[in-house]
N, C-alpha and C positions, 0 to 999 in steps of 0.2 A: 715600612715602619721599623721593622727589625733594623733595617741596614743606617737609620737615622737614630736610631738608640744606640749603635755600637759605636755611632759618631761620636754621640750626644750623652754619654752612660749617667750625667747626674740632670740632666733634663726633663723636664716635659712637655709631654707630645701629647698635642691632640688634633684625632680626626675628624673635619667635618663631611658631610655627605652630603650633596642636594635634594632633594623629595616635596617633590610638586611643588617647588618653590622656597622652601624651609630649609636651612640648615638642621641636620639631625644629628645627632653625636653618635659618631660609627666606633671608635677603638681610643683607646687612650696609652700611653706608656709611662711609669714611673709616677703616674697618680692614685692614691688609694679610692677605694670602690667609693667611701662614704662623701669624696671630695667632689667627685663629678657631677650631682644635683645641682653645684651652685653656678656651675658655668655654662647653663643656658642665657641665652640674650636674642634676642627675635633680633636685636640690630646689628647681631654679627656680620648675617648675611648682607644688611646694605652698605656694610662698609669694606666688604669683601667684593663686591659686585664692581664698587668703584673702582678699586686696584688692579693695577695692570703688571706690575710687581713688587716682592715683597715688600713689606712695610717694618721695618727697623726700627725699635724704640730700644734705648736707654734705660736703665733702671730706674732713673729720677723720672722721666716723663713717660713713662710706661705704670708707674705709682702713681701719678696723677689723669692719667688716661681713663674717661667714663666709660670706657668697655674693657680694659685690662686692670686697674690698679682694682676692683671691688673683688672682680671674681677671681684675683689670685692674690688678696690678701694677707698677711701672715705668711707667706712663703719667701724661704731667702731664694732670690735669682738676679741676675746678672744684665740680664737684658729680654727684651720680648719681638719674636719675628710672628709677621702674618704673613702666610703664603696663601694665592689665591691659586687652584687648580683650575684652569681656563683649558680649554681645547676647542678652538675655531670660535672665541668667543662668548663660548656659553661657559658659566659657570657649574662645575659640577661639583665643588667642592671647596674645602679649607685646610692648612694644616696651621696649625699654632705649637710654637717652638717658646717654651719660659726656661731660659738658659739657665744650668745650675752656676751654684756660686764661684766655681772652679772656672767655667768654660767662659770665654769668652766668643760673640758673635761675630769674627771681622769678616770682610766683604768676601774674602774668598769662601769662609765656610758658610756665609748665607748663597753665595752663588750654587754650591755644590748643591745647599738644601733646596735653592729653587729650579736643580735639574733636577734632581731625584722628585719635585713635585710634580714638574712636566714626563717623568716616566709614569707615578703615581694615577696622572691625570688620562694620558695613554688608558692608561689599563684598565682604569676604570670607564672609561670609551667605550673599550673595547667588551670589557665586563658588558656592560650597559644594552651595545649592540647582538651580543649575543642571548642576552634576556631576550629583548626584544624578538631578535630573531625566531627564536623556541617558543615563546609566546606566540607568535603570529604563525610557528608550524603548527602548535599545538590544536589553535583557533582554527586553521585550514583543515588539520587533519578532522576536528568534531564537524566541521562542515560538511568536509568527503562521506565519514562516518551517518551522516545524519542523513543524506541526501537520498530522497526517494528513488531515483533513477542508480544506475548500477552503475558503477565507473571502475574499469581499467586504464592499466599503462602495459604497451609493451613495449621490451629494450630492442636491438637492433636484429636480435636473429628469431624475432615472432612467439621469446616464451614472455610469459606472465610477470608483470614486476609488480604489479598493485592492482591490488578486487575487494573492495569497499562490502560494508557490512550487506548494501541492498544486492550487489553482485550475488552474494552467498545465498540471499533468501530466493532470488528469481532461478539460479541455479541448480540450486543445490549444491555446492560444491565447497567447501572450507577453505578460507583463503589459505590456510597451512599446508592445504594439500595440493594448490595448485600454481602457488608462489614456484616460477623458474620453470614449469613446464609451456612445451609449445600449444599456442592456442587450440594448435587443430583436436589436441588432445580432450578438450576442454570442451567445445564448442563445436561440435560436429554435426556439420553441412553439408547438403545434399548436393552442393558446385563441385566441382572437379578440382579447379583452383579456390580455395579459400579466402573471401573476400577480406579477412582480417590479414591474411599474410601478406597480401597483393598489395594492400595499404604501404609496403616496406619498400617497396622497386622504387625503382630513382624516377623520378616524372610523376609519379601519380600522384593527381589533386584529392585530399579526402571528400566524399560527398555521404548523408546519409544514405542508407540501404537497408533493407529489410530481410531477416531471412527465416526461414523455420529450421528452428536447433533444435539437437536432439539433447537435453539435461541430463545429467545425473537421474539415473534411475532410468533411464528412458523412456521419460516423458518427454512429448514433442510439443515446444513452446513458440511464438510470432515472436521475433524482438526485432524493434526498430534499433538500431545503432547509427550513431553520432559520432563520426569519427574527427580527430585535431592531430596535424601534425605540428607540431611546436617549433621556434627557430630552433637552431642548436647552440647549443650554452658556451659566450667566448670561452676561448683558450681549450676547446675539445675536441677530440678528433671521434668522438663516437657515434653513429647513427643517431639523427632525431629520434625519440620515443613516438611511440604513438597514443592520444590519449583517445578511450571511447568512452563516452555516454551511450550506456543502452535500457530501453525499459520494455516490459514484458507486456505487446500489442496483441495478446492473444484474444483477450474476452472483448476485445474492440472490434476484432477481425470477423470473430465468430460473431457477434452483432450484426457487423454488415452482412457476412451470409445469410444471416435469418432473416434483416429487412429484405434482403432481394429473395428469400424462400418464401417467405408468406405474402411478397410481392405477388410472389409467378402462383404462389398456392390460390392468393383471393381468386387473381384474374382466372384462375382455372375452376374455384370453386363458382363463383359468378357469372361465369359465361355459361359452363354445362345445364344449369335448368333454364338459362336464355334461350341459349340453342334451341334445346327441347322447345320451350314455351313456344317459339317462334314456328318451328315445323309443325305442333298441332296446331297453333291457329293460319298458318299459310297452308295446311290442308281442310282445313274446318270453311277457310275464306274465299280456295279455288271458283271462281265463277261455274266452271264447268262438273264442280262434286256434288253428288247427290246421295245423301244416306239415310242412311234407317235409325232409328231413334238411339237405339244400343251404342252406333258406333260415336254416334256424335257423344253421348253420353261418357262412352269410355276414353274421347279423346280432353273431354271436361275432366274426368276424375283425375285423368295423369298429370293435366292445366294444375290444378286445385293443387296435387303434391307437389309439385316442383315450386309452386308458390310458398305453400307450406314450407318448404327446405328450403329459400331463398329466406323465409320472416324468423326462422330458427337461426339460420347461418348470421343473421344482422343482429338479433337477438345474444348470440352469444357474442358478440367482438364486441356489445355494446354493452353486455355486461363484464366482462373481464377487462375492459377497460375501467370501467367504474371501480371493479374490486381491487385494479392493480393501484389506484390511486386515493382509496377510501375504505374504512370497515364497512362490513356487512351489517345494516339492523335487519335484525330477524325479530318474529315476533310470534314466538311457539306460544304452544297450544296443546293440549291434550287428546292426541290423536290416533285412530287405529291404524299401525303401518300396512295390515294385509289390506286393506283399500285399495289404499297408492300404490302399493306393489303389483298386485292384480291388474288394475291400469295401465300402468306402465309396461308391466310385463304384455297386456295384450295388445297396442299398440305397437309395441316393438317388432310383437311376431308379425302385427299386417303388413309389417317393411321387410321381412326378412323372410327368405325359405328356411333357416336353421330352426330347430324346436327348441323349447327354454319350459322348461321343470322348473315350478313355484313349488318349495318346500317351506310353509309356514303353518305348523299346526295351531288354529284357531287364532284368535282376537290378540293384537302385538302392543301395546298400549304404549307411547312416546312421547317425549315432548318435542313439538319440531315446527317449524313455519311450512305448512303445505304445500305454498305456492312455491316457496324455493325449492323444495324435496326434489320435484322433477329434475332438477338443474345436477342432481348428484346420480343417481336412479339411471337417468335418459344416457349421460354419457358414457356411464359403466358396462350400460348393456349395449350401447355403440358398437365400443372397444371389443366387447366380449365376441360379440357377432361379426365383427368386422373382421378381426385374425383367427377364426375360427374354422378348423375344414372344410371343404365343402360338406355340407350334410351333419357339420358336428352338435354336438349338443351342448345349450348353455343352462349351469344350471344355478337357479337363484335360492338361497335360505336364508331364514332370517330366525331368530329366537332371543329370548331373554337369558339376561349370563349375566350374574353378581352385580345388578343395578344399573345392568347397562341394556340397549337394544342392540345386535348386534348380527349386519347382514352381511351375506357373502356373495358374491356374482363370481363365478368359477366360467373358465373357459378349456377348451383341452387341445388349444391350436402352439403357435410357434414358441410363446412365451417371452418372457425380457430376461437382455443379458443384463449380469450385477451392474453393472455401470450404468444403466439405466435407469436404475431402479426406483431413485428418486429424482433425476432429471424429466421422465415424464410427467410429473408435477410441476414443471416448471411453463410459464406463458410461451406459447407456439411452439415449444418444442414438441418432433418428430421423432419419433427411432430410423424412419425413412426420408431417404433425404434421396435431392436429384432426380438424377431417371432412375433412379432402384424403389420411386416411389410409385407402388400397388394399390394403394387406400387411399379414400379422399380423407377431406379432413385440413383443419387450421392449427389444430394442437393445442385449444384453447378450452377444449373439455372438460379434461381433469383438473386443471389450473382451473377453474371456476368449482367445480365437484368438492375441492380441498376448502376451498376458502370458503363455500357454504355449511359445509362439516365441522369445522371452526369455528364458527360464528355461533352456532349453536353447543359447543364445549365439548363437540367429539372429535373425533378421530379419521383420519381416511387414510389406511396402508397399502401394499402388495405384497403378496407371495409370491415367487415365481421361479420354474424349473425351466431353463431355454429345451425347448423339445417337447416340453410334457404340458404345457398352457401355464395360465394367472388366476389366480384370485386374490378382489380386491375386498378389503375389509374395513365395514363402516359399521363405527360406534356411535350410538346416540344414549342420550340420558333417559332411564324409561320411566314414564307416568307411572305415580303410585293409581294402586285397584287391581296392576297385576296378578297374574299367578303367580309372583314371588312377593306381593307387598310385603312381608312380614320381616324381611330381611333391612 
C-alpha cells in the first residue's frame, strides 16, 4: 500500500480482505476516517469474484456504476480500477484504486498496480499460511500438553528435545530441567544398554517395551513405552527423532501381583484345614483303628476348628467384597463394650498360647451394632497375636475419653514400617509377600475392621515403632448413662 501511494500520491486506496466469505475493509489510503462507513457493499465481493483482471472504468461510467458512482460520490477523481487479489484461484482479496484529478490510469500504470496486487496477494498467502500454520502448532501443542500418557522426543544423539506436562507429573522432572540432557540421565534403567538409546542404531524397528525406571527422587515406577520412529524431514541430513509415548503401568503391575498373591494365598489358606480335615477323618475311617472315646473326641474338636476357620475364612472375602462395593448399614444400639471384649478376648486366647490382659475398669457404655463389632475386635487381636513373640504379651484397654469409647489392642512384636502404615488398611494387602511369607492370612482383616469403624462414625488408626510392636486405636461414639454423661 505504501509503494501504491507513492505511485498514486493524490488517490485512493482501498484494501479489501477475504473472511469467511465477506469482503472486510482491511486499510485505506488518502481517505478520511469519517468516509469509510459509506463504502461497504456485500456485492463488492461478487463482482470481484468474477474478475480475472483489473476492471478500468472512466470517470463518466465509473459516476454511473451501481457499486462505484454512490460510494464515492462528491469526490473529484479521474478514473476507478478494480483489482482482484486471486492466488490459484481463490479469491483473497480487493484493492480499489479512485485516481486523483491529476493522475491518470493508462494501461501501463494499471499493469504495474496489478503486479504489485499479485505480490500483495503472495503475501497475503503466505500471511494466511503461516496463521494457519501457528494455529495448527498451537492446536497440537494443547494436545501434546493435555494428553494423559507422557510423550517425549529425542534428537539424534539420545538427549531430550520434548517432555510434555504428563511426562513431568509421572516423572518428576521439569521439562526446563531436562530439555538437551541424555535420556540415560533421565530415566535410569536397570539394562546395561538402555532401551531408549538402542532405539537410535541404524536397523532398529521400534516396538513397545516395559521397564522399571528409577524417577526423580528415587522412586521406582513400571512405564510402558511406545516408541515412533518418524521418516525424516525432506531436504535434511539429520538423524530421525525418536517419538515416545509412555504411561506410568505401576498400580496395574502391582494389581496383577496381588491377583496372583491372594491367588496362591486363598489356595494355601483353603487347602491347609482340607488337608487337616482330611487326615482326621482318613484316620477316624481307617478300617483297621480302633480308639477310645477321648481320642476320637479330640480328633472331632480339631474337625470342628478347621471348619470353623474355613466358615470365617469364606465369611470374611464375602464380606469385604460386599463392603468393597457397598456401604455398611449398621444398626447400633446401646451397648456394654466389656461383654464383647471379654468374649472376644476369651476366644482368642483358646487359639493362641500368647496371654492377652483385659484392662477395662467396670461397665463401658457404646453405641455400636454387636453383631458387626466381632468383625473389628477378632482381627486386631489376629494381627496382635500373630506378630507377637513367642510368649509375648497382648494387651487390650478400652475407656471413655471426651465422648468418645476408645480401645487400644497393644502388641510388643516386630511392628510396621511408615510406609505401611496406612496401606495395611487397604483390601489384601500384606506386609509379607512371597516366600518371606511367615503368617497366614488374606489381608482382608483390617480392610473390613476400618470400614465397620466407619460405618458407625469412628475411627480405626495405628501406632507403630518398627522393633518395639503396634497399637491399634478404635473410636466409638459412647451411650449417654456413662460415667462421663454430664459432659
Amino acid at each position: 500500500m505504501d509503494h501504491l501511494q507513492r505511485l498514486l500520491p493524490g488517490s485512493i486506496l482501498v484494501l479489501w480482505l477475504n473472511e469467511c466469505g465477506e469482503l472486510q475493509l482491511a486499510e485505506t489510503q488518502g481517505l478520511p476516517l469519517e468516509g469509510r462507513s459509506s463504502l461497504e457493499s456485500p456485492a463488492l465481493s461478487e463482482w470481484a469474484v468474477e474478475l480475472e483482471n483489473p476492471a478500468l472504468l472512466m470517470v463518466s461510467e465509473a459516476a454511473r456504476h451501481p457499486l462505484v458512482g454512490p460510494r464515492f460520490s462528491g469526490r473529484a477523481y479521474s478514473g476507478y480500477c478494480l483489482v482482484p487479489l486471486k492466488v490459484r484461484g481463490s479469491l483473497l482479496g480487493c484493492l480499489e484504486v479512485l485516481a486523483g484529478p491529476e493522475e491518470i490510469l493508462e494501461p501501463t500504470l494499471v499493469d504495474l498496480i496489478a503486479t504489485l496486487a499479485r505480490e500483495v496477494g503472495l503475501a497475503l498467502e503466505n500471511s494466511q499460511l503461516y496463521a494457519l500454520s501457528m494455529a495448527e502448532k498451537h492446536f497440537n501443542q494443547a494436545v501434546l500438553e493435555e494428553m494423559g500418557e507422557g510423550v517425549l522426543t529425542l534428537d539424534g544423539q539420545g538427549r531430550l528435545a520434548t517432555f510434555n506436562r504428563s511426562a513431568e507429573r509421572i516423572t518428576g522432572w521439569d521439562r526446563c530441567e531436562v530439555i538437551g540432557r541424555p535420556c540415560e540421565e533421565v530415566f535410569r534403567l536397570a539394562e546395561a544398554r538402555h532401551p531408549l538409546r538402542e532405539l537410535l542404531r541404524p536397523g532398529v524397528h521400534p516396538a513397545p517395551f516395559e521397564s522399571e525406571v528409577m524417577v526423580r527422587g528415587g522412586t521406582r515406577k513400571v512405564l510402558l513405552f511406545n516408541p515412533t520412529i518418524p521418516a525424516p524431514l525432506a531436504g535434511t541430513q539429520e538423524s530421525p527423532a525418536v517419538i515416545v509415548v509412555f504411561r506410568d503401568v505401576s498400580r496395574i503391575r502391582e494389581i496383577e501381583d496381588l491377583r496372583r498373591e491372594v491367588s496362591a494365598n486363598l489356595s494355601h489358606e483353603l487347602r491347609t484345614p482340607l488337608t487337616a480335615i482330611k487326615g482326621y477323618l482318613a484316620t477316624l475311617l481307617h478300617p483297621r483303628a480302633v480308639f477310645a472315646e477321648e481320642p476320637v473326641r479330640a480328633h472331632l474338636r480339631r474337625i470342628d476348628q478347621q471348619v470353623d476357620f474355613l466358615n470365617r475364612l469364606i465369611g470374611d472375602l464375602l464380606e469385604a467384597a460386599r463392603l468393597r462395593n457397598a456401604a455398611l448399614e449398621v444398626h447400633p444400639r446401646r451397648v456394654d463394650l466389656l461383654g464383647i471384649l471379654k468374649d472376644r478376648v476369651r476366644k482368642a486366647g483358646e487359639r493362641s498360647d500368647h496371654p492377652i490382659r483385659l484392662e477395662v475398669a467396670g461397665p463401658l457404655w457404646t453405641w455400636c451394632d454387636p453383631e458387626h463389632l466381632a468383625y473389628v475386635v477378632d482381627p486386631l487381636l489376629s494381627n496382635a497375636l500373630k506378630f507377637s513373640p513367642p510368649g509375648g504379651e497382648v494387651v487390650v484397654r478400652a475407656e471413655r475419653e471426651q465422648g468418645r469409647v476408645r480401645i487400644a489392642i497393644q502388641d510388643f512384636g516386630s511392628g510396621i514400617p511408615p510406609h505401611q502404615m496406612e496401606r495395611i488398611f487397604e483390601m489384601f494387602h500384606q506386609m509379607e509377600k512371597g516366600n518371606t511369607r511367615v503368617h497366614s492370612g488374606l489381608g482382608v482383616g483390617l480392610f473390613i475392621a476400618r470400614r465397620v469403624v466407619e460405618a458407625h462414625g469412628g475411627t480405626l488408626t495405628v501406632q507403630s515403632t518398627p522393633g518395639a510392636g503396634s497399637t491399634f486405636l478404635v473410636c466409638l461414639p459412647a451411650a449417654e448413662g456413662g460415667p462421663d454423661q454430664a459432659e
